[in-house]
N, C-alpha and C positions, 0 to 999 in steps of 0.2 A: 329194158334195153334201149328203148329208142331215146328216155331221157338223158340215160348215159353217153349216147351216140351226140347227142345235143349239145351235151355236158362239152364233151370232148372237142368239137366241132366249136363252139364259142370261145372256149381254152387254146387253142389252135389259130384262129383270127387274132384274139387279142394278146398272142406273142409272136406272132409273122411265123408260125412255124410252118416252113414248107415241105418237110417230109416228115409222115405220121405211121408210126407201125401200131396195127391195132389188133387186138388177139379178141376169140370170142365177140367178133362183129354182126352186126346187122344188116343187113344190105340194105342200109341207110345210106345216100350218098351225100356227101359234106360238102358244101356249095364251093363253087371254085377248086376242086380238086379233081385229081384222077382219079379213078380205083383200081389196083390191082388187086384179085382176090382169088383163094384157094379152101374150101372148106370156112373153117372158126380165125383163117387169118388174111388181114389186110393190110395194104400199103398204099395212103393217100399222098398224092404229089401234086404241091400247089400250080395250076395252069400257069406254062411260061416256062416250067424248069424239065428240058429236056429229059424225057426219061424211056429207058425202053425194056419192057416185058421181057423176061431170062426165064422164067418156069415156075409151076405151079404143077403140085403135085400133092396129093391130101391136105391136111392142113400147113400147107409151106408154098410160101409165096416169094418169088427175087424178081427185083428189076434191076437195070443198073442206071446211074448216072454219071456222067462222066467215066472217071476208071474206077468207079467203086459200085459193089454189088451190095446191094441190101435184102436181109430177108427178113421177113417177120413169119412166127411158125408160134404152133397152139402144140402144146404137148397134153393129153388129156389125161387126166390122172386115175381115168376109167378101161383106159385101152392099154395095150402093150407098149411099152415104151421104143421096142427095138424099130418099131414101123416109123417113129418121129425121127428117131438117131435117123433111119436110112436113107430119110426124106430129105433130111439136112446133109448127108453124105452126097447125095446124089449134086443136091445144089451146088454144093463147094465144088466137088470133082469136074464140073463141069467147066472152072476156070481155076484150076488152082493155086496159079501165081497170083492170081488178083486180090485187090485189097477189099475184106469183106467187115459188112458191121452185119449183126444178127441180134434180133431183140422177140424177145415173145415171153408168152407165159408158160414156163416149160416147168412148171410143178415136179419142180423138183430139188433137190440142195444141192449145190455146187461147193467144191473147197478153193480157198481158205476162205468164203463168204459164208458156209455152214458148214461146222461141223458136222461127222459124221454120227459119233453117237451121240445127236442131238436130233435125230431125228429118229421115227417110228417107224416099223420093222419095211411096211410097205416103202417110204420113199430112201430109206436104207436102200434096197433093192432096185430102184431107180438111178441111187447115185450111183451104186456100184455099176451098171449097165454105160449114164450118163458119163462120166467123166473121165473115164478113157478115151472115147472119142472126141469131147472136150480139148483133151492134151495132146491128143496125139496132132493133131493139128497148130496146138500153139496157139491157143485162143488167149487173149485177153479179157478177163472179166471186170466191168468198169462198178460194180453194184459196192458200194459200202454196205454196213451191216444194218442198215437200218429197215424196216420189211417194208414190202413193196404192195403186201394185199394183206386186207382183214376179214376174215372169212370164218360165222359163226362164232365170233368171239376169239378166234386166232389170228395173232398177228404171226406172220410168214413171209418169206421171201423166196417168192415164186418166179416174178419177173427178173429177166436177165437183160442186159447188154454185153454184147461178146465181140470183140474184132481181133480181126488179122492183117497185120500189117499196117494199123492207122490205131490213130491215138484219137481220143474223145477230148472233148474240154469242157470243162461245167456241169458233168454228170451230176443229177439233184433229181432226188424226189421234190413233188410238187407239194409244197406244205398247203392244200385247200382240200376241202370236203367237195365229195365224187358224191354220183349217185350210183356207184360204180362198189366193189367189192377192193377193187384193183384202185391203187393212185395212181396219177401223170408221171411218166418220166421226161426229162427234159435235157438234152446236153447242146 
């Protein structure tokens, strides 16, 4: 984990990224940044970019900057899923006009980025929970189909980016080798 943390943290420097959501973290801190953290999720913000702590509750973490909230959230593929939905419920309701981006590793399918019966009986069962409240909200999903984690010989698309009310630009998987299971997302 810590080389992963490393990994990330020199990937980070060497594209000026100043805000980082990072799921399943270390409480490794990345030199020059902030930490906000909650459980298996965090949100680095390069020193200098105004940011301020909005809540932190299991694995789900928002801060906001400027008018926009960020969250970064771990959905665990071991636990109940409806605990992470409420987690993320709870964030959102808390500003609900505001323009929101949401990124984590929420193990789980989303449509039209995966099909439904393309998946196995368990995260079936996820999506069906997951993606009502996805829509009901009016989320935008920025993920092409291309997977996002390779995990025991499966490639999957686990990791998400989601907003409401703002547009991304440059959404890309990072074509480099991680010491990580997960790849870099980048927009």
């Amino acid at each position: 984990m810590r080389a992963a943390a490393a990994d990330a943290e020199r990937l980070m420097n060497k594209m000026g990224i100043d805000v980082a959501l990072i799921t399943e973290a270390t409480r490794t801190l990345a030199h020059g940044y902030q930490r906000y953290d909650a459980g298996r999720a965090a949100i680095l913000v390069r020193y200098g970019v105004e940011s301020k702590a909005l809540h932190a509750v299991g694995e789900t973490v928002a801060v906001q900057i400027g008018e926009l909230g960020i969250v970064s959230t771990y959905w665990s593929p071991n636990e109940c899923i409806e605990k992470s939905l409420s987690n993320l419920d709870a964030v959102i309701r808390m500003r609900p006009d505001a323009k929101w981006l949401v990124g984590g590793d929420l193990n789980v399918g989303l449509e039209p980025i995966v099909r439904f019966d393309s998946l196995n009986w368990r995260k079936q069962r996820r999506m069906e929970a997951a993606q009502p409240v996805i829509d009901s909200y009016g989320f935008s999903i920025w993920n092409n189909n291309f997977p996002t984690c390779y995990h025991m010989g499966y490639a999957t698309i686990n990791d998400y980016t989601l907003t409401l009310s703002i547009d991304v630009v440059g959404w890309n998987i990072v074509n480099t080798p991680t010491m990580d299971d997960h790849q870099f997302i980048v927009f």
